[in-house]
DOLUMTI-968886 format. One record per residue (C-alpha): residue in one letter; x, y, z negated. Coordinates in steps of 0.5 Angstrom, whole numbers, padded with zeros to 4 digits, always signed. Last residue first. Example, Ala and Ser with C-alpha at 12.3 -4.5 7.8 and 13.67 -1.06 7.14 Angstrom:
BEGIN
S+0027-0002-0014;A+0025-0009-0016;
END
This chain:
BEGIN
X-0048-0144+0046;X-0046-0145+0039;X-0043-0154+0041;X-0039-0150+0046;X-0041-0152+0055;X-0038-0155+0059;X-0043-0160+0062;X-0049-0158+0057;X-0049-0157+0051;X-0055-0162+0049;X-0050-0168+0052;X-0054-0174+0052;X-0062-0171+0051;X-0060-0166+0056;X-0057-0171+0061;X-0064-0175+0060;X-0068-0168+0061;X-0065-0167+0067;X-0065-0174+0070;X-0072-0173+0068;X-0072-0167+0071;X-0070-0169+0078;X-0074-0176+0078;X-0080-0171+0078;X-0078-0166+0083;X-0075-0172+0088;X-0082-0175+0088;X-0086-0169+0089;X-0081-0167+0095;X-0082-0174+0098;X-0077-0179+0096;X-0071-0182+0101;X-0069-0176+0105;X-0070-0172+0099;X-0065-0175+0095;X-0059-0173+0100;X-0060-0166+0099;X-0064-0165+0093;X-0058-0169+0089;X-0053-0165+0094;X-0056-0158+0092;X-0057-0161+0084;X-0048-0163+0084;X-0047-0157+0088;X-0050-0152+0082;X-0048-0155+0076;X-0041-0155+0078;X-0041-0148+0079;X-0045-0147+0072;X-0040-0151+0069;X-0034-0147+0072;X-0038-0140+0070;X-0040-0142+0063;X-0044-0138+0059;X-0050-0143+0058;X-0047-0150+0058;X-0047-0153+0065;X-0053-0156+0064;X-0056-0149+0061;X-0054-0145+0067;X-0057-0151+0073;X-0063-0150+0070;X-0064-0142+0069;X-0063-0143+0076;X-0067-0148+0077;X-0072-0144+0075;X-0070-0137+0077;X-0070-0141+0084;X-0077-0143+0083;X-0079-0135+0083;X-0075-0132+0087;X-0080-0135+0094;X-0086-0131+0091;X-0086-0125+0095;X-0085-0128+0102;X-0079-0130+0107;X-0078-0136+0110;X-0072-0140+0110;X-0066-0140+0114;X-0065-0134+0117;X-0067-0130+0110;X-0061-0135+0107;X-0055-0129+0107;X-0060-0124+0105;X-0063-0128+0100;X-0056-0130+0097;X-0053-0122+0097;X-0059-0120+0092;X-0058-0125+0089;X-0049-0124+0088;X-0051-0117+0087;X-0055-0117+0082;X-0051-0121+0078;X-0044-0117+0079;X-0050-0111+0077;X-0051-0115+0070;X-0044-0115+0069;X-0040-0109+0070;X-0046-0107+0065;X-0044-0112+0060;X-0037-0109+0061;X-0039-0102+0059;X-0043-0105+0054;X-0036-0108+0051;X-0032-0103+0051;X-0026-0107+0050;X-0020-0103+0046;X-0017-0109+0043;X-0022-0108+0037;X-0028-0108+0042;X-0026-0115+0045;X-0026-0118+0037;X-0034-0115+0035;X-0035-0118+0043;X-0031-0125+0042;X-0031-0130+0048;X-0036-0127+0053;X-0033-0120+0051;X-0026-0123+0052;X-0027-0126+0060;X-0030-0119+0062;X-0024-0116+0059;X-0020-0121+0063;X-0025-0120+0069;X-0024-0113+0069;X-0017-0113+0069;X-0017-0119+0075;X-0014-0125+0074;X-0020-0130+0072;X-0026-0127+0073;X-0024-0123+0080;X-0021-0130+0082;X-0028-0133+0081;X-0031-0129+0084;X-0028-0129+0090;X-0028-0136+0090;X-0036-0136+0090;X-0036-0131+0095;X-0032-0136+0100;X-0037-0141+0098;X-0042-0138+0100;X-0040-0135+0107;X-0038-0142+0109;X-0045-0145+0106;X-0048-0140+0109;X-0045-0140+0115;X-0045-0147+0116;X-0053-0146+0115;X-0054-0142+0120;X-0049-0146+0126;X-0055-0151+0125;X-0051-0158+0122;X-0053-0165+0126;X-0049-0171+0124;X-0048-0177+0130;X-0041-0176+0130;X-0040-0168+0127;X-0045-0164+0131;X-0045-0156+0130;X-0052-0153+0133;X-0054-0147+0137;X-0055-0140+0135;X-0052-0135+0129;X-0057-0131+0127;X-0063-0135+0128;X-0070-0131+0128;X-0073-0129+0122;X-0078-0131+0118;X-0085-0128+0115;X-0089-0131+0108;X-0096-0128+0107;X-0096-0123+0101;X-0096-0117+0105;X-0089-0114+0105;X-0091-0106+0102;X-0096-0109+0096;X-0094-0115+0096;X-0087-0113+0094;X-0090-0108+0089;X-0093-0114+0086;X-0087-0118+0086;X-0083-0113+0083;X-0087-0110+0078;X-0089-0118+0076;X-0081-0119+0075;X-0080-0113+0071;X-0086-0116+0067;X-0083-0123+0066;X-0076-0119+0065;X-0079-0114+0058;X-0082-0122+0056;X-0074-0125+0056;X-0070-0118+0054;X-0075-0118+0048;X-0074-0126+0046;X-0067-0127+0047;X-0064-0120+0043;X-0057-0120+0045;X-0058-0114+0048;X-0065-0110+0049;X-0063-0104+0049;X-0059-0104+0055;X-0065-0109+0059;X-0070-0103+0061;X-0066-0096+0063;X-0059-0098+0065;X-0060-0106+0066;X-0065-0104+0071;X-0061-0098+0075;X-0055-0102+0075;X-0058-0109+0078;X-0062-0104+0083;X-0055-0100+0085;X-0051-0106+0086;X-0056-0110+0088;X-0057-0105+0094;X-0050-0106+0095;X-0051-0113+0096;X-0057-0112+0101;X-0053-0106+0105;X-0046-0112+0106;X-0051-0117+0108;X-0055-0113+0113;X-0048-0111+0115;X-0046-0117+0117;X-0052-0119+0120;X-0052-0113+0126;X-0057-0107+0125;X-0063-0108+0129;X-0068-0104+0125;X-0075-0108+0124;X-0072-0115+0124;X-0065-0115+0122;X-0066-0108+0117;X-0073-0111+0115;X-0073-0118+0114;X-0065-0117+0110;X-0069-0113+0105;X-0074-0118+0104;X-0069-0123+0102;X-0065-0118+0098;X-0071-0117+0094;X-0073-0123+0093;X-0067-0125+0091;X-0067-0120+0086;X-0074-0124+0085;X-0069-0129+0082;X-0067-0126+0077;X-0073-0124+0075;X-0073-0128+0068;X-0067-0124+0065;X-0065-0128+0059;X-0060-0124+0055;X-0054-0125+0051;X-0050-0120+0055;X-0043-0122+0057;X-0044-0129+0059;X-0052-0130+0059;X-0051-0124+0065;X-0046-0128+0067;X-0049-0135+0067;X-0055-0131+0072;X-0050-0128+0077;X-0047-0134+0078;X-0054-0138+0078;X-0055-0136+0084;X-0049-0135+0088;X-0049-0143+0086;X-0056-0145+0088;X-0055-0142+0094;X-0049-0146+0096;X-0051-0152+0093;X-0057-0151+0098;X-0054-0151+0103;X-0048-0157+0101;X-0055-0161+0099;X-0057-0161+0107;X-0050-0163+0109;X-0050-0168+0104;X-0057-0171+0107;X-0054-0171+0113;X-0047-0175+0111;X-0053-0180+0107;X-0058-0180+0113;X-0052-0182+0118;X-0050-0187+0112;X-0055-0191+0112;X-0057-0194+0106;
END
């Protein structure tokens, strides 16, 4: 094995973990706190996707502040959909599991529509190549990974010492429990589901230099996604953290050696291994 491919294949995988885990935050969030599968997850990274193609391509507004516009864009599309579509359906896994399927059909459609359905791209933001040794990283996809795993910390931190998050962390545990403390747990879950929004909206706009751009690209990531949840043990942000590295390093480093249908079927038999062993997922409870 040579370590050169190996080193390279680790820096393809840390890009695509940093995808993987702004992703499946948001959606182990509104797991967490709502008890709903929402199958158009990743078509809010669509979204973000598209909309970075717009405000960079068409406008010329600088990168930092189409990242910025995408993430707030999330915020008001994540509070709009939860307020008058997914509200009524927490906790109920089957509604808010169809009521997504033709939210996500709207959106692509409606994508379509306006973006075409032929895949565009967009220049690179930060130009040049970074080389470590023999090792070779696009300045892009440092970025990404850098911008990435600073956001993930933030969260983290906002989840585990602020008030919200604390209220968040009770909801997720005891809603019945939370609600006697003074918790308002749909308020909460609100809070929740625009966090998730954001986070997708913000990953397509950061990864738009990266990979192209087409109204169908949110829906493998919504797969994997709901993937790297369930091996992390559904409603845990650690374990779907870790989930998210560890797929993106085996994607890395194993499509180096395999082509990319090989590495899709040696993917889920692992998978469907790992479930089989440990149902719950990495950390997970036993009731989720």
């Amino acid at each position: 094995m040579d370590l050169t491919s190996l080193v390279q294949g680790g820096a393809s995988g840390a890009l695509l973990a940093s995808l993987y885990v702004l992703v499946a935050l948001g959606l182990t969030i509104e797991f967490s706190l709502l008890r709903i599968i929402n199958f158009a997850h990743g078509d809010f990274y669509m979204l973000g996707a598209v909309a970075a193609y717009y405000l960079f391509a068409e406008v010329a507004l600088p990168f930092p502040l189409v990242v910025v516009v995408a993430a707030v864009g999330g915020v008001i599309l994540g509070f709009l959909a939860e307020r008058t579509l997914f509200r009524r359906f927490h906790e109920d896994l089957l509604g808010a599991f169809v009521l997504s399927l033709g939210l996500a059909w709207v959106l692509e459609m409606a994508v379509v529509g306006k973006f075409g359905a032929y895949p565009k791209g967009l220049p690179p933001v930060v130009a040049g190549v970074s080389r470590f040794g023999q090792v070779a990283i696009s300045n892009d996809r440092i970025m990404v990974i850098v911008v990435g795993s600073l956001i993930v910390a933030a969260i983290s931190l906002y989840v585990t010492k602020s008030q919200v998050g604390r209220a968040m962390r009770a909801v997720a545990q005891n809603k019945d429990a939370a609600a006697l403390l003074g918790i308002n747990p749909v308020f909460v879950g609100t809070i929740g589901f625009v966090l998730g929004t954001a986070l997708a909206t913000l990953a397509g706009a950061l990864v738009s230099p990266i990979f192209s751009v087409d109204p169908q690209m949110g829906v493998g990531l919504t797969i994997k996604a709901f993937v790297i949840v369930i091996i992390g043990g559904m409603g845990s942000i650690p374990g779907a953290v870790l989930a998210g590295i560890l797929l993106g390093l085996f994607e890395g480093v194993g499509g180096i050696y395999v082509d990319n249908a090989q590495l899709a079927v040696l993917e889920f038999l692992v998978i469907i291994l790992f479930l089989i062993l440990r149902p719950k997922g990495i950390m997970g409870s036993a009731e989720a």
